[in-house]
N, C-alpha and C positions, 0 to 999 in steps of 0.2 A: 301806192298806198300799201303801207307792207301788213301782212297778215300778222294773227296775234295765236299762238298757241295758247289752249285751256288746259288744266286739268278736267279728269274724267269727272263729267256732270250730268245730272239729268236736264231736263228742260221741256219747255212747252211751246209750239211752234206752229205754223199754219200748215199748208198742203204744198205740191210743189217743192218736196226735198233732195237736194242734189247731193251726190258722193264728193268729197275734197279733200285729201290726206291732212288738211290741219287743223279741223276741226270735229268734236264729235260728233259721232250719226245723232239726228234728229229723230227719233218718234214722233209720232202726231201728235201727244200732249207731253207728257211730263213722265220722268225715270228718277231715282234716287241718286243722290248724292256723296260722295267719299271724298273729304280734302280737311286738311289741318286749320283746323282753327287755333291764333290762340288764349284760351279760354280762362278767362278773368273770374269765372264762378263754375260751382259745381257742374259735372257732365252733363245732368238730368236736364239743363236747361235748353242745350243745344243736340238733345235725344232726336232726329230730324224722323227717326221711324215712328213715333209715338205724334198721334193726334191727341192732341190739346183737350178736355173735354170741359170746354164751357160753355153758358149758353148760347154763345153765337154758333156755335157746331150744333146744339144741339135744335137749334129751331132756324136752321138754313135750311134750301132746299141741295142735292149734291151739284155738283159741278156739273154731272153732265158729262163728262173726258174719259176716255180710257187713260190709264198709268201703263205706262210699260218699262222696262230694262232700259240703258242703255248700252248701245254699242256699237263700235266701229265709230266713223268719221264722216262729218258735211260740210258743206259748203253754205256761209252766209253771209248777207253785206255787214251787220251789226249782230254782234251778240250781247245779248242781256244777261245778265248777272242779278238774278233778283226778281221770283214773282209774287209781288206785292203791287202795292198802287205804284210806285215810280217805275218800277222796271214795265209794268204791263202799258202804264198811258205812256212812257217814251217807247213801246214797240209800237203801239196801237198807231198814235204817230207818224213814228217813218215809214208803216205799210202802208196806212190809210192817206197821208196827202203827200209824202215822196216817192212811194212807191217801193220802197228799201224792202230785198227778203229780210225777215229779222227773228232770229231767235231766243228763248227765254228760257236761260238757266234756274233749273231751282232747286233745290235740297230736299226739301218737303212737300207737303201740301200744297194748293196754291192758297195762300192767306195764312202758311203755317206760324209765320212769324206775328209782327206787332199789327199789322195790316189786320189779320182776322181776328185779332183776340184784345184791339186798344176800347176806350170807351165810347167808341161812337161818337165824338164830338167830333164837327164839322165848324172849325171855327181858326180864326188868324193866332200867329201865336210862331214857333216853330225856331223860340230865337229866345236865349236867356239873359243875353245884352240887353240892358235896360235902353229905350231911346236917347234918353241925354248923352248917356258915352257913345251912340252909336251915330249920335250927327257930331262930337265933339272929333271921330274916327273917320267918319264917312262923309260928311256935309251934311245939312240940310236938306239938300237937293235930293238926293239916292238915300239918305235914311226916309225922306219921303215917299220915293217912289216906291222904296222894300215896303213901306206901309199900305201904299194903294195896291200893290201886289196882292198881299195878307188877303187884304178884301175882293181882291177878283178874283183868287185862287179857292175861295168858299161861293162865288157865282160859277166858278168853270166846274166843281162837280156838280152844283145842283143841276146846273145843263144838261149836263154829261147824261145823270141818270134820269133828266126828262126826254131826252133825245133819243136814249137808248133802250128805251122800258124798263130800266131798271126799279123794281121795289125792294127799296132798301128802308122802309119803315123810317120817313123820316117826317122827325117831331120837332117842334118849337121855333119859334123865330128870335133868335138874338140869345143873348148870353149872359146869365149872372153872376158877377165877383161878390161875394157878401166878406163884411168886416170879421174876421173870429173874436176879437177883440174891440174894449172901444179906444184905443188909439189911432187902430186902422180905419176908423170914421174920417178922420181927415186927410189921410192918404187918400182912401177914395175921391175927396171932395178938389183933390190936389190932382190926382190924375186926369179927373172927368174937365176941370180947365186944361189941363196938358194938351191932350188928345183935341179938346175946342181950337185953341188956339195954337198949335203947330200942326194939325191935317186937318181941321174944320170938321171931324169926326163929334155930333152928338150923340151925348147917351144921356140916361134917366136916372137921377140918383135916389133909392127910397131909402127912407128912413125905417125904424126898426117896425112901426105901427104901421108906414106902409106896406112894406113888407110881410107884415101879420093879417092885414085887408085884403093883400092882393093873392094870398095863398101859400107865403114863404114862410110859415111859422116855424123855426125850430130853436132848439139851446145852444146859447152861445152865439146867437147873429147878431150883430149888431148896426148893422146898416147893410145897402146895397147899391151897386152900379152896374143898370142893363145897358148892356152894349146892341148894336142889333142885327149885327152880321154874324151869324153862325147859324146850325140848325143841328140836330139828333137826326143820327140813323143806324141802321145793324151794317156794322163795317164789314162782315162776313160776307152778306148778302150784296153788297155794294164791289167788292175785289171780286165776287164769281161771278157776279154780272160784268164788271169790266173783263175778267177771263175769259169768257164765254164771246164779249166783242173783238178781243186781240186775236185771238182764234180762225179769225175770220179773213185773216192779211196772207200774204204773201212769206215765202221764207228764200235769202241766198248767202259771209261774218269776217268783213275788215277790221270791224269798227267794234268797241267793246265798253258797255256801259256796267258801270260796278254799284247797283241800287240795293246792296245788303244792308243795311242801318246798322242796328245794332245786334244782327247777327253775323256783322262782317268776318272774313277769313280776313287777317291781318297781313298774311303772306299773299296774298292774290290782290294786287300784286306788293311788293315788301315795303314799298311808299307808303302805303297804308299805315305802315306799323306806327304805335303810341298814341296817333292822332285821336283818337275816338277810347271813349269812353262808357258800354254799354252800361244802362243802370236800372233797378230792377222796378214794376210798378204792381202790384195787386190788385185785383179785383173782386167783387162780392156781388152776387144778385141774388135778390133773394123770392120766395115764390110771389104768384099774385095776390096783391092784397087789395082788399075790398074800400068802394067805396066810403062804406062809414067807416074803418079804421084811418083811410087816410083824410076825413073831415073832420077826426077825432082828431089826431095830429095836427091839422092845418096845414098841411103841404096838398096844393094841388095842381100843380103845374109841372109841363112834361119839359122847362128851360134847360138847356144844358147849364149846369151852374159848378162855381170852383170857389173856393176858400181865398184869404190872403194870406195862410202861411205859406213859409218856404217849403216846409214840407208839405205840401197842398196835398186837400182830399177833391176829388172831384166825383160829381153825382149825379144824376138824372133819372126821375120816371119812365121808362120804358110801355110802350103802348096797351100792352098786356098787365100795364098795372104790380109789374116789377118794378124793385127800387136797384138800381144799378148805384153801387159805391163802392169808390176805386182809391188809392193814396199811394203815393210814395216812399222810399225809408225800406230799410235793412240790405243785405248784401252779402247773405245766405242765400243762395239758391239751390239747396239741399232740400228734398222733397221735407226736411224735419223744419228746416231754415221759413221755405215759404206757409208751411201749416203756420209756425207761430207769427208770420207778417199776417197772415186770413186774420189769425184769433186776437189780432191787436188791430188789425180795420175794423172788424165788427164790434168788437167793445167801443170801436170811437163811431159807430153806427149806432151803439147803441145809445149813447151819451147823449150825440145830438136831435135824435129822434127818438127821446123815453115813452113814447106813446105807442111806437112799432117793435117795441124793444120784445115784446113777443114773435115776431112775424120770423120766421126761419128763413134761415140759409139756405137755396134749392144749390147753387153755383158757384164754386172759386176757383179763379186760376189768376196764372200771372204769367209776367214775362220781362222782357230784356225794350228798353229805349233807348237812344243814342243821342249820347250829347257828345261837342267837339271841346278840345281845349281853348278857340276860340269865341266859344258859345256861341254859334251861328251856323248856319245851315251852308250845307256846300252842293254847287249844281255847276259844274265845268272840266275841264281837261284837266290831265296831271302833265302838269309843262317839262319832265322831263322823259315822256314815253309817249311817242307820235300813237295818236286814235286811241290814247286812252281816258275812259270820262268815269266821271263819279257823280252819284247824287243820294244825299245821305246827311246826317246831324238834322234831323228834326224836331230835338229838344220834347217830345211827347205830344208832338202836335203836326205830324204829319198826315192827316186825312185829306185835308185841304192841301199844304203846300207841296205835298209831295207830289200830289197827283198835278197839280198846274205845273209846279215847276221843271217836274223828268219832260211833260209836253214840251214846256216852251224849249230845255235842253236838247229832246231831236231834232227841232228845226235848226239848231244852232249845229247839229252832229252832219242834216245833212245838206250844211251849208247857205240854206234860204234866209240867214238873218245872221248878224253877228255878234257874242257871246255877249257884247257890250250894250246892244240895243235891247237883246230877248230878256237880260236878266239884271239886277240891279248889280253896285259893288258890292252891296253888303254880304252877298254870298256866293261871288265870282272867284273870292281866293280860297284857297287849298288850308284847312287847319293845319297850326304847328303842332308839333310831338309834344304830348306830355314831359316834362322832367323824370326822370327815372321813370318809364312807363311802366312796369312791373310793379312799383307801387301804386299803381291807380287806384286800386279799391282801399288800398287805405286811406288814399285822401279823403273819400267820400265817406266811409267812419268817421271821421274830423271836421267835414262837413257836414254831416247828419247831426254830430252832436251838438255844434257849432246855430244849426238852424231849430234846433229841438229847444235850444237855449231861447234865442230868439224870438222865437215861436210863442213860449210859455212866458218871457217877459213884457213882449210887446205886439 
Protein backbone atom coordinates (compact mmCIF):
# COMPACT_ATOMS: atom_id res chain seq x y z
CA UNK A 1 0.00 0.00 0.00
CA UNK A 2 2.05 3.00 -0.98
CA UNK A 3 2.02 5.91 1.07
CA UNK A 4 0.67 9.38 -0.05
CA UNK A 5 2.63 12.75 0.61
CA UNK A 6 0.46 15.95 1.90
CA UNK A 7 1.31 19.31 1.78
CA UNK A 8 1.92 21.18 5.14
CA UNK A 9 -1.59 21.01 6.95
CA UNK A 10 -2.99 21.32 10.13
CA UNK A 11 -5.18 18.69 11.57
CA UNK A 12 -7.07 17.09 14.31
CA UNK A 13 -6.30 13.68 15.65
CA UNK A 14 -6.42 11.21 18.71
CA UNK A 15 -3.50 10.10 21.11
CA UNK A 16 -0.93 7.78 20.29
CA UNK A 17 1.11 9.76 17.67
CA UNK A 18 3.90 8.17 15.84
CA UNK A 19 6.98 10.09 13.85
CA UNK A 20 6.94 8.96 9.84
CA UNK A 21 8.99 11.05 7.33
CA UNK A 22 5.87 11.25 4.98
CA UNK A 23 3.49 12.67 6.67
CA UNK A 24 3.00 15.72 8.81
CA UNK A 25 3.40 15.76 12.75
CA UNK A 26 0.14 15.41 14.29
CA UNK A 27 -0.71 17.79 17.29
CA UNK A 28 -3.58 16.55 19.51
CA UNK A 29 -6.18 18.57 17.84
CA UNK A 30 -5.84 20.94 15.03
CA UNK A 31 -2.84 23.61 13.46
CA UNK A 32 -3.51 25.92 10.64
CA UNK A 33 -3.45 25.53 7.28
CA UNK A 34 -1.28 26.99 4.01
CA UNK A 35 -2.00 25.40 0.43
CA UNK A 36 -3.32 27.01 -2.95
CA UNK A 37 -6.53 26.91 -3.60
CA UNK A 38 -8.08 27.80 -6.79
CA UNK A 39 -10.36 30.41 -5.83
CA UNK A 40 -13.42 31.07 -7.97
CA UNK A 41 -14.58 34.23 -5.62
CA UNK A 42 -13.20 36.87 -3.63
CA UNK A 43 -10.06 35.92 -0.88
CA UNK A 44 -12.26 36.94 2.06
CA UNK A 45 -14.35 33.87 1.56
CA UNK A 46 -11.54 31.33 2.00
CA UNK A 47 -9.91 33.78 5.03
CA UNK A 48 -9.18 30.21 7.01
CA UNK A 49 -7.81 32.65 10.10
CA UNK A 50 -10.94 34.71 10.55
CA UNK A 51 -13.96 32.90 12.56
CA UNK A 52 -17.27 33.27 10.94
CA UNK A 53 -19.29 35.33 13.44
CA UNK A 54 -22.82 33.99 13.12
CA UNK A 55 -25.00 32.75 15.36
CA UNK A 56 -24.11 29.33 15.47
CA UNK A 57 -20.56 30.64 16.95
CA UNK A 58 -22.13 32.58 18.83
CA UNK A 59 -24.48 30.49 21.03
CA UNK A 60 -22.18 27.15 20.73
CA UNK A 61 -20.42 26.01 23.64
CA UNK A 62 -16.11 25.87 22.59
CA UNK A 63 -14.73 22.94 21.37
CA UNK A 64 -13.00 22.02 24.23
CA UNK A 65 -9.36 21.26 22.04
CA UNK A 66 -6.17 23.03 22.25
CA UNK A 67 -5.06 24.46 18.57
CA UNK A 68 -1.44 24.18 18.11
CA UNK A 69 1.20 24.72 15.19
CA UNK A 70 2.11 22.35 12.89
CA UNK A 71 5.15 20.58 12.48
CA UNK A 72 7.49 18.08 11.35
CA UNK A 73 6.02 14.71 10.24
CA UNK A 74 3.75 11.43 11.26
CA UNK A 75 2.77 8.39 10.66
CA UNK A 76 -1.03 7.39 9.98
CA UNK A 77 -3.09 4.42 8.34
CA UNK A 78 -5.71 7.21 6.70
CA UNK A 79 -5.65 10.82 6.53
CA UNK A 80 -8.49 12.94 6.40
CA UNK A 81 -8.71 15.96 4.49
CA UNK A 82 -11.56 17.91 5.91
CA UNK A 83 -13.04 18.53 9.39
CA UNK A 84 -16.55 18.83 8.92
CA UNK A 85 -19.35 16.07 9.22
CA UNK A 86 -17.76 13.67 6.43
CA UNK A 87 -14.30 13.93 7.20
CA UNK A 88 -14.97 13.63 11.11
CA UNK A 89 -17.72 10.43 10.89
CA UNK A 90 -15.40 8.68 8.20
CA UNK A 91 -12.48 9.03 10.82
CA UNK A 92 -14.88 8.39 13.73
CA UNK A 93 -15.47 5.18 11.73
CA UNK A 94 -12.19 3.70 10.81
CA UNK A 95 -11.02 4.24 14.62
CA UNK A 96 -14.05 3.17 16.20
CA UNK A 97 -15.15 -0.29 14.37
CA UNK A 98 -11.70 -0.95 12.37
CA UNK A 99 -9.62 0.11 14.48
CA UNK A 100 -7.47 2.41 11.82
CA UNK A 101 -5.02 5.34 13.31
CA UNK A 102 -6.63 8.27 11.50
CA UNK A 103 -5.93 11.66 11.15
CA UNK A 104 -7.92 14.98 10.40
CA UNK A 105 -6.59 17.69 8.27
CA UNK A 106 -8.08 20.99 8.64
CA UNK A 107 -7.54 24.55 7.53
CA UNK A 108 -9.63 26.26 10.20
CA UNK A 109 -11.82 25.83 12.88
CA UNK A 110 -13.41 22.55 13.21
CA UNK A 111 -17.03 23.50 11.42
CA UNK A 112 -15.09 26.61 9.90
CA UNK A 113 -16.58 25.69 6.74
CA UNK A 114 -20.48 24.88 5.38
CA UNK A 115 -20.53 22.18 8.31
CA UNK A 116 -20.85 25.21 11.12
CA UNK A 117 -22.41 27.81 9.46
CA UNK A 118 -25.32 25.70 6.77
CA UNK A 119 -29.06 26.00 8.06
CA UNK A 120 -29.45 23.39 10.31
CA UNK A 121 -31.66 21.26 8.25
CA UNK A 122 -31.44 17.71 8.81
CA UNK A 123 -33.33 16.42 5.91
CA UNK A 124 -32.76 14.04 2.39
CA UNK A 125 -31.91 15.99 -0.60
CA UNK A 126 -28.01 16.40 -1.57
CA UNK A 127 -28.75 15.80 -5.30
CA UNK A 128 -29.93 18.45 -7.95
CA UNK A 129 -30.83 15.66 -10.53
CA UNK A 130 -34.44 15.49 -10.63
CA UNK A 131 -35.51 11.47 -10.13
CA UNK A 132 -37.01 10.91 -13.47
CA UNK A 133 -33.52 11.59 -15.32
CA UNK A 134 -32.00 9.89 -12.52
CA UNK A 135 -33.75 6.40 -12.93
CA UNK A 136 -33.78 7.19 -16.85
CA UNK A 137 -29.48 7.13 -15.94
CA UNK A 138 -29.29 4.92 -13.16
CA UNK A 139 -32.48 2.42 -13.19
CA UNK A 140 -35.09 2.34 -11.02
CA UNK A 141 -33.48 -0.03 -8.82
CA UNK A 142 -30.44 2.37 -7.37
CA UNK A 143 -32.28 5.58 -7.98
CA UNK A 144 -34.40 3.74 -5.41
CA UNK A 145 -32.10 2.80 -3.25
CA UNK A 146 -30.07 6.62 -3.36
CA UNK A 147 -33.67 7.47 -2.09
CA UNK A 148 -34.04 5.06 0.90
CA UNK A 149 -30.43 6.10 1.60
CA UNK A 150 -31.79 9.98 1.76
CA UNK A 151 -34.02 8.67 4.53
CA UNK A 152 -31.51 6.70 6.57
CA UNK A 153 -28.84 9.05 6.37
CA UNK A 154 -31.47 11.73 8.38
CA UNK A 155 -32.18 8.39 10.95
CA UNK A 156 -28.01 7.72 11.31
CA UNK A 157 -27.54 11.51 12.78
CA UNK A 158 -30.41 11.47 14.81
CA UNK A 159 -28.70 8.29 16.38
CA UNK A 160 -25.63 9.44 16.32
CA UNK A 161 -26.55 12.41 18.57
CA UNK A 162 -28.75 10.28 20.82
CA UNK A 163 -26.01 7.91 21.25
CA UNK A 164 -23.60 10.22 21.81
CA UNK A 165 -25.10 13.13 24.11
CA UNK A 166 -25.06 15.34 21.75
CA UNK A 167 -27.42 18.59 22.19
CA UNK A 168 -27.75 19.97 19.10
CA UNK A 169 -31.15 21.70 19.59
CA UNK A 170 -33.17 19.73 17.53
CA UNK A 171 -36.54 20.92 16.24
CA UNK A 172 -39.39 19.61 14.20
CA UNK A 173 -40.45 16.50 12.59
CA UNK A 174 -40.59 16.33 8.69
CA UNK A 175 -40.31 19.13 6.29
CA UNK A 176 -42.19 21.78 4.37
CA UNK A 177 -41.90 22.65 0.46
CA UNK A 178 -44.82 25.50 0.13
CA UNK A 179 -45.90 26.74 -3.45
CA UNK A 180 -44.41 30.56 -4.08
CA UNK A 181 -46.61 30.70 -6.75
CA UNK A 182 -50.02 29.24 -7.77
CA UNK A 183 -48.81 27.31 -10.57
CA UNK A 184 -46.55 25.35 -8.32
CA UNK A 185 -49.86 24.05 -6.63
CA UNK A 186 -49.78 21.44 -8.95
CA UNK A 187 -46.25 20.57 -9.13
CA UNK A 188 -46.73 19.92 -5.56
CA UNK A 189 -49.84 17.68 -6.06
CA UNK A 190 -47.62 15.97 -8.99
CA UNK A 191 -44.61 15.30 -6.88
CA UNK A 192 -46.61 14.08 -3.60
CA UNK A 193 -48.00 11.17 -6.44
CA UNK A 194 -44.36 10.87 -7.64
CA UNK A 195 -42.76 9.97 -4.40
CA UNK A 196 -46.31 7.67 -3.62
CA UNK A 197 -45.98 5.85 -6.21
CA UNK A 198 -42.20 5.15 -7.25
CA UNK A 199 -40.82 4.78 -3.19
CA UNK A 200 -44.23 4.31 -1.46
CA UNK A 201 -42.98 7.62 0.41
CA UNK A 202 -46.24 9.50 1.91
CA UNK A 203 -46.64 12.97 2.68
CA UNK A 204 -49.44 15.58 3.39
CA UNK A 205 -50.44 18.17 0.97
CA UNK A 206 -52.17 21.48 2.65
CA UNK A 207 -53.69 23.75 1.07
CA UNK A 208 -53.25 27.60 1.52
CA UNK A 209 -56.14 27.69 4.48
CA UNK A 210 -54.53 24.69 5.84
CA UNK A 211 -51.69 25.92 5.88
CA UNK A 212 -53.17 29.29 7.62
CA UNK A 213 -54.90 26.86 10.57
CA UNK A 214 -52.11 24.88 10.95
CA UNK A 215 -49.54 27.91 11.70
CA UNK A 216 -47.92 28.58 8.27
CA UNK A 217 -49.36 31.88 7.52
CA UNK A 218 -47.39 34.08 5.25
CA UNK A 219 -47.44 36.25 1.61
CA UNK A 220 -47.08 34.67 -1.26
CA UNK A 221 -47.78 30.65 -0.13
CA UNK A 222 -49.75 29.15 -1.80
CA UNK A 223 -50.00 25.66 -0.95
CA UNK A 224 -47.91 23.12 0.90
CA UNK A 225 -46.24 19.46 0.88
CA UNK A 226 -44.94 18.04 4.37
CA UNK A 227 -42.73 15.48 3.91
CA UNK A 228 -41.76 13.66 7.28
CA UNK A 229 -38.23 12.88 7.38
CA UNK A 230 -36.12 15.57 8.37
CA UNK A 231 -35.71 17.59 11.66
CA UNK A 232 -33.83 21.20 12.89
CA UNK A 233 -30.86 21.51 14.72
CA UNK A 234 -27.62 23.92 15.51
CA UNK A 235 -25.05 22.30 13.03
CA UNK A 236 -22.29 24.05 15.00
CA UNK A 237 -23.32 22.30 18.09
CA UNK A 238 -23.82 18.91 16.25
CA UNK A 239 -19.85 19.00 14.14
CA UNK A 240 -18.19 19.90 17.95
CA UNK A 241 -19.96 17.25 19.46
CA UNK A 242 -19.10 14.70 16.58
CA UNK A 243 -15.35 16.45 17.08
CA UNK A 244 -15.23 16.03 20.45
CA UNK A 245 -16.29 12.00 19.76
CA UNK A 246 -13.59 11.59 16.84
CA UNK A 247 -11.10 12.65 19.37
CA UNK A 248 -11.51 9.84 21.06
CA UNK A 249 -9.85 7.11 18.43
CA UNK A 250 -6.72 6.11 17.72
CA UNK A 251 -4.15 7.70 15.19
CA UNK A 252 -1.19 5.87 12.51
CA UNK A 253 -1.90 7.55 7.03
CA UNK A 254 -1.80 5.13 3.86
CA UNK A 255 -5.08 5.99 2.99
CA UNK A 256 -6.25 9.64 2.22
CA UNK A 257 -9.86 10.93 2.21
CA UNK A 258 -10.36 14.36 0.48
CA UNK A 259 -14.02 15.56 2.38
CA UNK A 260 -13.39 19.55 1.51
CA UNK A 261 -16.85 20.36 -0.42
CA UNK A 262 -16.76 23.39 -1.46
CA UNK A 263 -13.90 24.73 0.05
CA UNK A 264 -11.88 22.08 -2.00
CA UNK A 265 -8.00 22.95 -3.03
CA UNK A 266 -8.59 22.00 -6.66
CA UNK A 267 -4.77 20.94 -6.76
CA UNK A 268 -4.83 18.36 -3.90
CA UNK A 269 -4.93 16.51 -5.77
CA UNK A 270 -5.10 18.10 -9.70
CA UNK A 271 -8.06 15.38 -10.63
CA UNK A 272 -10.00 17.46 -8.66
CA UNK A 273 -9.62 20.35 -10.99
CA UNK A 274 -13.18 21.91 -12.95
CA UNK A 275 -15.13 19.25 -11.37
CA UNK A 276 -16.92 21.05 -8.62
CA UNK A 277 -18.44 24.16 -8.50
CA UNK A 278 -18.58 26.13 -5.14
CA UNK A 279 -21.66 28.49 -4.94
CA UNK A 280 -22.47 30.93 -2.46
CA UNK A 281 -25.74 30.85 0.16
CA UNK A 282 -26.64 33.58 2.77
CA UNK A 283 -28.05 33.63 5.85
CA UNK A 284 -30.04 36.08 8.20
CA UNK A 285 -31.20 35.36 11.90
CA UNK A 286 -32.75 37.62 13.47
CA UNK A 287 -33.27 38.45 17.47
CA UNK A 288 -35.93 36.76 19.60
CA UNK A 289 -39.13 37.48 18.86
CA UNK A 290 -42.08 37.19 21.09
CA UNK A 291 -44.76 35.20 21.23
CA UNK A 292 -47.65 37.55 20.35
CA UNK A 293 -45.59 39.12 17.30
CA UNK A 294 -45.29 35.74 16.04
CA UNK A 295 -49.41 34.89 16.48
CA UNK A 296 -49.63 38.27 15.05
CA UNK A 297 -48.08 36.78 11.94
CA UNK A 298 -49.49 33.38 12.01
CA UNK A 299 -46.31 31.44 11.67
CA UNK A 300 -45.85 29.15 14.61
CA UNK A 301 -44.10 26.19 13.92
CA UNK A 302 -40.23 25.32 14.40
CA UNK A 303 -40.69 22.90 10.46
CA UNK A 304 -37.75 23.19 8.63
CA UNK A 305 -39.48 24.54 5.49
CA UNK A 306 -37.94 25.63 1.75
CA UNK A 307 -39.74 27.54 -1.28
CA UNK A 308 -40.23 25.94 -4.86
CA UNK A 309 -38.19 28.34 -6.51
CA UNK A 310 -35.07 27.68 -8.20
CA UNK A 311 -33.52 30.06 -6.49
CA UNK A 312 -34.89 28.77 -2.99
CA UNK A 313 -35.20 30.54 0.28
CA UNK A 314 -35.11 28.45 3.10
CA UNK A 315 -36.34 29.06 6.69
CA UNK A 316 -36.96 27.87 10.05
CA UNK A 317 -37.87 29.11 13.78
CA UNK A 318 -35.09 28.50 15.88
CA UNK A 319 -35.81 27.34 19.64
CA UNK A 320 -35.03 30.78 21.15
CA UNK A 321 -37.77 32.12 18.99
CA UNK A 322 -35.16 33.32 16.20
CA UNK A 323 -36.47 33.34 12.59
CA UNK A 324 -33.42 31.75 10.72
CA UNK A 325 -33.78 32.77 6.68
CA UNK A 326 -31.33 31.72 4.33
CA UNK A 327 -31.43 31.86 0.03
CA UNK A 328 -29.41 31.43 -2.63
CA UNK A 329 -28.21 33.89 -5.58
CA UNK A 330 -25.16 36.29 -6.30
CA UNK A 331 -21.55 35.41 -6.78
CA UNK A 332 -19.75 38.32 -5.17
CA UNK A 333 -18.16 37.10 -2.34
CA UNK A 334 -16.56 40.61 -1.45
CA UNK A 335 -17.40 41.53 2.06
CA UNK A 336 -19.42 44.63 -0.19
CA UNK A 337 -20.71 41.71 -2.59
CA UNK A 338 -22.23 39.42 0.45
CA UNK A 339 -23.60 42.92 2.52
CA UNK A 340 -25.77 43.52 -0.60
CA UNK A 341 -27.05 39.41 -0.95
CA UNK A 342 -27.89 40.09 3.42
CA UNK A 343 -29.84 43.44 2.32
CA UNK A 344 -31.83 41.58 -0.73
CA UNK A 345 -32.58 38.28 1.85
CA UNK A 346 -34.02 40.38 4.22
CA UNK A 347 -36.16 42.66 2.03
CA UNK A 348 -37.45 39.20 0.80
CA UNK A 349 -37.88 38.45 4.74
CA UNK A 350 -39.38 41.23 4.71
CA UNK A 351 -42.04 40.68 2.02
CA UNK A 352 -43.06 37.35 2.97
CA UNK A 353 -43.48 38.08 6.65
CA UNK A 354 -44.97 42.05 6.56
CA UNK A 355 -45.89 41.43 10.13
CA UNK A 356 -42.20 40.87 11.43
CA UNK A 357 -41.04 43.26 9.17
CA UNK A 358 -40.10 45.21 12.34
CA UNK A 359 -38.16 42.53 14.16
CA UNK A 360 -34.29 43.20 13.51
CA UNK A 361 -31.49 41.59 12.23
CA UNK A 362 -29.16 40.21 15.31
CA UNK A 363 -26.82 37.75 12.54
CA UNK A 364 -25.58 37.44 8.79
CA UNK A 365 -23.28 35.53 7.37
CA UNK A 366 -22.70 33.29 4.48
CA UNK A 367 -20.73 30.97 2.78
CA UNK A 368 -19.47 28.63 -0.05
CA UNK A 369 -21.77 25.03 -1.14
CA UNK A 370 -20.72 22.48 -3.58
CA UNK A 371 -22.32 21.44 -6.38
CA UNK A 372 -20.78 18.93 -9.27
CA UNK A 373 -21.11 19.23 -13.01
CA UNK A 374 -22.95 16.12 -12.70
CA UNK A 375 -25.32 17.42 -10.01
CA UNK A 376 -24.84 14.50 -7.64
CA UNK A 377 -22.94 13.71 -4.76
CA UNK A 378 -19.69 11.80 -5.01
CA UNK A 379 -18.38 9.17 -2.05
CA UNK A 380 -15.54 6.79 -3.60
CA UNK A 381 -11.95 6.35 -4.99
CA UNK A 382 -10.23 8.42 -7.78
CA UNK A 383 -9.69 5.30 -10.07
CA UNK A 384 -6.58 6.78 -11.29
CA UNK A 385 -4.38 7.20 -7.85
CA UNK A 386 -4.32 3.95 -5.62
CA UNK A 387 -5.94 4.93 -1.85
CA UNK A 388 -7.24 7.84 -2.90
CA UNK A 389 -11.04 8.82 -2.00
CA UNK A 390 -13.34 11.60 -2.01
CA UNK A 391 -16.55 12.53 -0.61
CA UNK A 392 -18.14 15.87 -1.46
CA UNK A 393 -20.94 17.59 -4.02
CA UNK A 394 -23.66 17.91 -1.45
CA UNK A 395 -25.67 20.18 -3.41
CA UNK A 396 -26.59 22.41 0.08
CA UNK A 397 -27.81 19.49 1.90
CA UNK A 398 -25.21 17.66 3.40
CA UNK A 399 -26.03 17.50 7.31
CA UNK A 400 -27.67 14.19 6.72
CA UNK A 401 -25.80 12.80 3.68
CA UNK A 402 -22.64 13.58 4.35
CA UNK A 403 -22.47 12.54 7.67
CA UNK A 404 -24.01 8.83 6.65
CA UNK A 405 -22.36 8.63 3.55
CA UNK A 406 -18.22 9.56 4.53
CA UNK A 407 -19.41 6.47 7.41
CA UNK A 408 -20.67 4.13 5.09
CA UNK A 409 -17.20 5.26 2.75
CA UNK A 410 -14.73 4.03 5.63
CA UNK A 411 -16.04 0.77 5.80
CA UNK A 412 -15.65 0.53 2.12
CA UNK A 413 -11.79 2.43 2.57
CA UNK A 414 -11.18 -0.26 5.15
CA UNK A 415 -12.30 -2.98 3.22
CA UNK A 416 -15.33 -4.66 5.36
CA UNK A 417 -17.77 -4.12 2.46
CA UNK A 418 -17.55 -3.24 -0.96
CA UNK A 419 -18.06 0.31 -2.74
CA UNK A 420 -20.97 -1.46 -4.60
CA UNK A 421 -22.83 -2.79 -1.78
CA UNK A 422 -22.12 0.21 0.95
CA UNK A 423 -23.23 2.88 -1.52
CA UNK A 424 -25.70 3.25 -4.44
CA UNK A 425 -24.55 4.08 -8.29
CA UNK A 426 -26.00 7.17 -8.13
CA UNK A 427 -22.86 8.61 -6.33
CA UNK A 428 -20.09 5.87 -6.89
CA UNK A 429 -18.78 7.92 -10.11
CA UNK A 430 -16.38 10.65 -10.04
CA UNK A 431 -18.05 14.23 -11.59
CA UNK A 432 -16.80 15.16 -15.15
CA UNK A 433 -14.86 18.60 -15.62
CA UNK A 434 -16.80 21.55 -16.17
CA UNK A 435 -16.26 22.95 -19.86
CA UNK A 436 -13.86 25.73 -19.73
CA UNK A 437 -13.78 25.44 -15.87
CA UNK A 438 -12.50 29.09 -15.42
CA UNK A 439 -15.79 30.17 -16.63
CA UNK A 440 -17.71 28.66 -13.99
CA UNK A 441 -19.07 31.42 -12.20
CA UNK A 442 -20.18 32.81 -15.24
CA UNK A 443 -22.21 30.16 -15.92
CA UNK A 444 -24.11 30.64 -12.72
CA UNK A 445 -24.72 34.50 -13.62
CA UNK A 446 -26.67 32.84 -16.46
CA UNK A 447 -28.12 30.62 -14.42
CA UNK A 448 -29.19 32.93 -11.65
CA UNK A 449 -30.71 35.14 -14.23
CA UNK A 450 -32.12 32.30 -16.19
CA UNK A 451 -33.84 30.91 -12.72
CA UNK A 452 -34.85 34.56 -11.40
CA UNK A 453 -36.71 34.63 -14.87
CA UNK A 454 -38.47 31.46 -14.00
CA UNK A 455 -39.00 32.06 -10.64
CA UNK A 456 -40.85 35.45 -11.27
CA UNK A 457 -42.93 33.65 -14.34
CA UNK A 458 -43.86 30.67 -12.88
Amino acid sequence: MNEKKLPNMGLLCGTHIRSCKHFPRLTFHMAAVRFRIMRLYHSSAFDFSKTVASYWQASADPLGRDVHALDGALEADVAVIGGGYAGLHAALQLTRAHGLRVCVLEAGDIGWGASGRNGGFCCPGSTKMPYSEMISRFGRDETKRFHKMQRAAVDFVGGFLQANTINADRTGEGELEVAHSAPRIEDLKQEQAFLRETFGEESTFLTREEMIEQGYEATGFHAGLRTHVCFGLHPLKYVRGLARAATQGQVRARQVLIATNGYTDETLPRQLGGRLLPALTRIIVTRPISDNELKNQGWLNTEPTFDTRKLLHYFRLLPDNRFLFGGRGGTDASPEGMAAIAKSLRGTFETIYPKLAHVETDYSWGGLVCLTSSRLPFAGPFQDMENVWGAFGWHGNGVAMASYAASRLADVMAGSVSHEKALPGVMRTLPGRFMLPQLRVGYLKVAYIGYGLKDNWR
